[in-house]
C-alpha positions in Angstrom: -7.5 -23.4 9.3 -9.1 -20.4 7.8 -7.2 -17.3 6.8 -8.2 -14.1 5.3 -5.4 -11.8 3.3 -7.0 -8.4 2.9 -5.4 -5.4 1.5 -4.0 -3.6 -1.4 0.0 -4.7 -1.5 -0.4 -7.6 -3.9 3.5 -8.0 -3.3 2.8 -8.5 0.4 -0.1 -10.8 -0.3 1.7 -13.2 -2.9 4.9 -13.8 -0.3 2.1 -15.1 2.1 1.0 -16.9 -0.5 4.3 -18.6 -0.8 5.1 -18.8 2.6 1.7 -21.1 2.8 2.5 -23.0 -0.3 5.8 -24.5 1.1 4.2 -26.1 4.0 2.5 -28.2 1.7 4.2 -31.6 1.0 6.5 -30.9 -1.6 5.6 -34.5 -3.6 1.9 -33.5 -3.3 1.9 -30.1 -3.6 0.5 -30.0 -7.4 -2.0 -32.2 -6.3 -2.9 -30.2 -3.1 -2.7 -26.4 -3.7 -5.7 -25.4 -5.8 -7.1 -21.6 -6.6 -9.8 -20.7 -7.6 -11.8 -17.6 -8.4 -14.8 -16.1 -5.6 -17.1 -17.2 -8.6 -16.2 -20.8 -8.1 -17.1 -20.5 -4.3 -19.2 -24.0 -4.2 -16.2 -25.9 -6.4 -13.7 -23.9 -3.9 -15.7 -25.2 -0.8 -16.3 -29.0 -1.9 -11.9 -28.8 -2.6 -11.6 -28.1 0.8 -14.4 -30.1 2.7 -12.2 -33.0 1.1 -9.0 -34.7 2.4 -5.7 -34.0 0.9 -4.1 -36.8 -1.7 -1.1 -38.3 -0.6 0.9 -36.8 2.6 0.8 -33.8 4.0 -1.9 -30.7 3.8 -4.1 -29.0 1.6 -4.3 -25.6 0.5 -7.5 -23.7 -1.2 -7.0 -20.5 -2.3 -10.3 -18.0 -3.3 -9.3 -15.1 -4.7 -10.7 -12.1 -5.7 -13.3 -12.0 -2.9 -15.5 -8.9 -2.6 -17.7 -10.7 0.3 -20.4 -8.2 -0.9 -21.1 -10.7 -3.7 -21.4 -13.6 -1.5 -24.7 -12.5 -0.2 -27.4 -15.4 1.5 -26.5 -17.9 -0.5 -22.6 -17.3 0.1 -23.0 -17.3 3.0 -25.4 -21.0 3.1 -22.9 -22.6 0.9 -20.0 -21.5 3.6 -21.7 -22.7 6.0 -20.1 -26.0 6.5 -16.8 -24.5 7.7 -17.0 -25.4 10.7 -16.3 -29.2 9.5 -13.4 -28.3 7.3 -10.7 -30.8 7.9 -7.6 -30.0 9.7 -5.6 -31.1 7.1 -7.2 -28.4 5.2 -6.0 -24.7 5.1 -8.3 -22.5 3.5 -7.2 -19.0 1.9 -9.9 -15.7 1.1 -7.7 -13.1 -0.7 -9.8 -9.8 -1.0 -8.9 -6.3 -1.4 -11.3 -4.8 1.3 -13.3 -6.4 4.1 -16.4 -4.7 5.4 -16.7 -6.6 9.0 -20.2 -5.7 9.3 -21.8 -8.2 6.5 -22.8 -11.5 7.8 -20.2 -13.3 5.3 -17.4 -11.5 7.2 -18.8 -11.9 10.8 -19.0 -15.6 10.1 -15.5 -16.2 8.3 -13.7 -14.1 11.0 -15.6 -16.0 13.4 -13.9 -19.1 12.1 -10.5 -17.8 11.0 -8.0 -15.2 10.9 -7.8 -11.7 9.5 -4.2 -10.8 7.9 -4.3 -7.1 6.7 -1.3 -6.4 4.1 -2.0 -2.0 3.1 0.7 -0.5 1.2 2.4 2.1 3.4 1.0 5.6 2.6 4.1 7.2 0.3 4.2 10.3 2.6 5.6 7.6 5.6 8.7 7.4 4.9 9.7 6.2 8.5 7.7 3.2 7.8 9.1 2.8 4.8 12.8 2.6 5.8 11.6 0.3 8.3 9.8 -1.9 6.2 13.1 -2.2 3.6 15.3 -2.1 6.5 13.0 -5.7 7.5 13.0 -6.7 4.1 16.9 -6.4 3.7 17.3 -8.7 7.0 15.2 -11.0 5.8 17.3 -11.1 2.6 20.6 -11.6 4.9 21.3 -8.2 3.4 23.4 -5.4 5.1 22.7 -2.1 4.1 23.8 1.7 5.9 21.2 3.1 7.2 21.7 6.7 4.8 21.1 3.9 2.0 18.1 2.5 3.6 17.1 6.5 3.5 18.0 7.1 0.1 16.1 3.7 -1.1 12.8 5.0 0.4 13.2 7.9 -1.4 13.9 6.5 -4.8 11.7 3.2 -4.5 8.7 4.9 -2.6 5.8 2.4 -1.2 5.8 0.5 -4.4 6.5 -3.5 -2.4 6.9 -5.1 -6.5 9.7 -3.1 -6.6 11.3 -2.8 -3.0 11.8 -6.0 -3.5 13.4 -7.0 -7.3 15.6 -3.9 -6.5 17.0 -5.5 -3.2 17.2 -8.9 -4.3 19.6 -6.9 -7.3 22.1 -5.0 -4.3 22.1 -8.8 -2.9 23.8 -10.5 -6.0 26.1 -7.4 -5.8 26.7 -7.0 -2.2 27.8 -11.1 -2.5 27.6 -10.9 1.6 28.8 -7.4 2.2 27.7 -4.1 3.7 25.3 -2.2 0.6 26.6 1.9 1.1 24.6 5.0 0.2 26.9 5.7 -3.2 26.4 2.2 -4.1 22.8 2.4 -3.7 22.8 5.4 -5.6 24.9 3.7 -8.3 22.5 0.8 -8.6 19.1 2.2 -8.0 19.1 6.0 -9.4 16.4 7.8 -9.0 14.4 8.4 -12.2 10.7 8.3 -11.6 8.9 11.4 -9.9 5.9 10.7 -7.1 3.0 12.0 -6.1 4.9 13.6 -2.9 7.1 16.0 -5.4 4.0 16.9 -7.4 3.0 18.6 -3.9 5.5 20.1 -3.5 6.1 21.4 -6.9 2.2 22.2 -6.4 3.6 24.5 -3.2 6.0 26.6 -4.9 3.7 26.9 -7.9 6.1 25.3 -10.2 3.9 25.5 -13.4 6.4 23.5 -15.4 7.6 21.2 -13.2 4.1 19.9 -12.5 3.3 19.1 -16.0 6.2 17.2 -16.6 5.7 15.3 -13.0 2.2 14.8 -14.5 3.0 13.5 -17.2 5.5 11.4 -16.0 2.9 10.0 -13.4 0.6 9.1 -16.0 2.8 7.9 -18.5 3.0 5.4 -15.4 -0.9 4.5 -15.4 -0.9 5.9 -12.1 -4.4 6.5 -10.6 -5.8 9.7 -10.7 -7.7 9.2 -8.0 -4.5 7.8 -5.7 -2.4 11.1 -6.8 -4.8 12.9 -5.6 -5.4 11.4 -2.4 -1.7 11.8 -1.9 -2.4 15.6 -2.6 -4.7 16.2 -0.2 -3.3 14.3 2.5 0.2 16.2 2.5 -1.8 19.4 2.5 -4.1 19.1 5.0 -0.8 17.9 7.2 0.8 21.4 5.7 -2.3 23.4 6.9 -2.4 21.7 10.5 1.1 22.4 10.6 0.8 26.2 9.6 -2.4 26.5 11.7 -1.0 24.9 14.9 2.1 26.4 14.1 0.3 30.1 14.6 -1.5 29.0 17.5 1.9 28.5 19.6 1.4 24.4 19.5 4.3 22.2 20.4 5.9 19.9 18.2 4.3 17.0 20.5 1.1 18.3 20.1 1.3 19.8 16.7 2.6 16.0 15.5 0.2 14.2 17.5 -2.9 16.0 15.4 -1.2 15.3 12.1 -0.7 12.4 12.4 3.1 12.0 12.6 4.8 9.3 13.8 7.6 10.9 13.8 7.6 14.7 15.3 11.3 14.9 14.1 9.7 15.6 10.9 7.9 18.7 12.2 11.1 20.5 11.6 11.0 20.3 7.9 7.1 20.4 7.5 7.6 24.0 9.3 10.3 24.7 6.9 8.1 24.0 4.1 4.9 25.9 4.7 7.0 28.9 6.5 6.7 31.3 3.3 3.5 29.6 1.9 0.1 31.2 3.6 -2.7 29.4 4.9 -5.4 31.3 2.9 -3.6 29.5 -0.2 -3.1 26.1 1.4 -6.6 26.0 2.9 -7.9 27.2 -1.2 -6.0 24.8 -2.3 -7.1 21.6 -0.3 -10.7 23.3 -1.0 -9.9 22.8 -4.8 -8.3 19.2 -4.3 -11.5 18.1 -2.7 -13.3 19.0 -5.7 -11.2 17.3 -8.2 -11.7 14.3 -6.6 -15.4 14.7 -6.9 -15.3 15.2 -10.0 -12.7 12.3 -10.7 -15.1 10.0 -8.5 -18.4 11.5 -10.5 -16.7 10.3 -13.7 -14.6 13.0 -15.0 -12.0 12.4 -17.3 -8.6 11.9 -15.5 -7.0 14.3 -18.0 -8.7 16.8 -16.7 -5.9 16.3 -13.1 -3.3 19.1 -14.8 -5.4 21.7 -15.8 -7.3 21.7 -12.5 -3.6 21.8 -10.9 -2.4 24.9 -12.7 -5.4 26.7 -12.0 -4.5 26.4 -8.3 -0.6 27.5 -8.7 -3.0 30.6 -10.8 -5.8 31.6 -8.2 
């Protein structure tokens, strides 16, 4: 069997991992779960052409796999796939997957594609859901205004949904997790990308350096903050535009994008004293930030190009 984990929730990807690792033979498993790097394709391929030791399956694991670097002679040396054992399960783990290289076209021909993306932080309806589905795994019952409340205060970050429900498990010790206990347990002390928009709205000049800060002090990527940015205010200008032209909330949720038009109520709310001459400026001046972040400039440079549009 060939399977390929692609995507950037390396949370996601490592509880596949495990999942895979315990269908191994637990006796055997040391001697039958190998990893290696996509440098060591060849050694990774000769692993897997060969039978497992002992009882049960074997599981190869390549990670870091750009399949850009694989190139013709990745591609000859994978060539024997088709023979791999069926004892043998082998594992690509890679970030991104362009389908279009021959590498891809001939792996996916073979195997199967698993996609694992970190929710977008402005979905938060996806992101109740997917700690709603984590808690049941867990056995863990949680009220649904707590589920709300831990999207809020947990965000997309999977590393962390998951150490902070695993905590409200030892203390729920098989009972029903409320929103005050959730609160109590997991307070909200980090600010997001999501509030540094809207602070950017209302032209809160101090409250986006210390969110800033804050975010940086984090190692957070430039790059992703403003990606968040942007995104939450082109949805803010469709909203106002659409908004003026007499749209529905069907229609007007449908071109941004929402999943849920419920949320078209607040998103109305948001934008109804802001204009679009200064949301459409300031997605204008987004865009070029990220140029500039992508052409190599400094990511210090993120606050000052931020005030400048609270100032224009």
């Amino acid at each position: 069997m060939i399977t390929l984990l692609v995507g950037n929730d390396t949370e996601a990807i490592k509880r596949e991992l495990t999942s895979l690792k315990a269908q191994t033979h637990p006796v055997w498993r040391d001697f039958n779960v190998h990893r290696f790097s996509s440098e060591q394709l060849s050694t990774a391929m000769m692993s897997a052409l060969s039978v497992p030791l002992g009882e049960g399956s074997k599981l190869i694991i390549v990670e870091g796999c750009d399949f850009k670097q694989f190139g013709e002679m990745g591609l000859e040396i994978l060539q024997p796939l088709s023979m791999l054992p069926k004892t043998t399960h082998l594992v690509f783990i890679a970030t991104s997957i362009d389908k279009r290289l021959k590498v891809s076209k001939h792996l996916l021909s073979l195997g199967k594609l698993k996609e694992f993306n970190l929710i977008p932080p402005w979905r938060t309806d996806l992101i109740e859901q997917a700690i709603a589905n984590t808690a049941k795994q867990m056995q863990l019952t949680i009220a649904r205004d707590a589920v709300s409340y831990l999207a809020q205060a947990i965000g997309n970050d999977t590393t962390r949904m998951v150490k902070e429900l695993e905590k409200l498990a030892v203390y729920a010790a098989g009972k029903r997790i409320t929103k005050e206990q959730a609160i109590l347990l997991i307070p909200t002390t980090t600010s997001n990308s999501l509030q540094l928009a809207q602070a950017l709205l209302e032209g809160k000049t101090i409250e986006i350096v210390r969110i800033v800060g804050e975010l940086r002090s984090r190692a957070e990527f430039p790059l992703v903050i403003v990606a968040t940015l942007i995104t939450q205010f082109k949805t803010w200008l469709w909203v106002k535009a659409a908004n003026a032209a007499k749209r529905s909330e069907e229609e007007i949720a449908s071109l941004c994008g929402l999943g849920n038009p419920k949320r078209m109520y607040f998103l109305r709310q948001e934008v109804k004293e802001v204009s679009i001459n200064y949301l459409s400026r300031a997605l204008s001046m987004l865009f070029e930030l990220e140029v500039e972040l992508k052409s190599g400039e400094k990511a210090d440079s993120i606050l000052p190009a931020l005030l400048r549009i609270c100032l224009f």
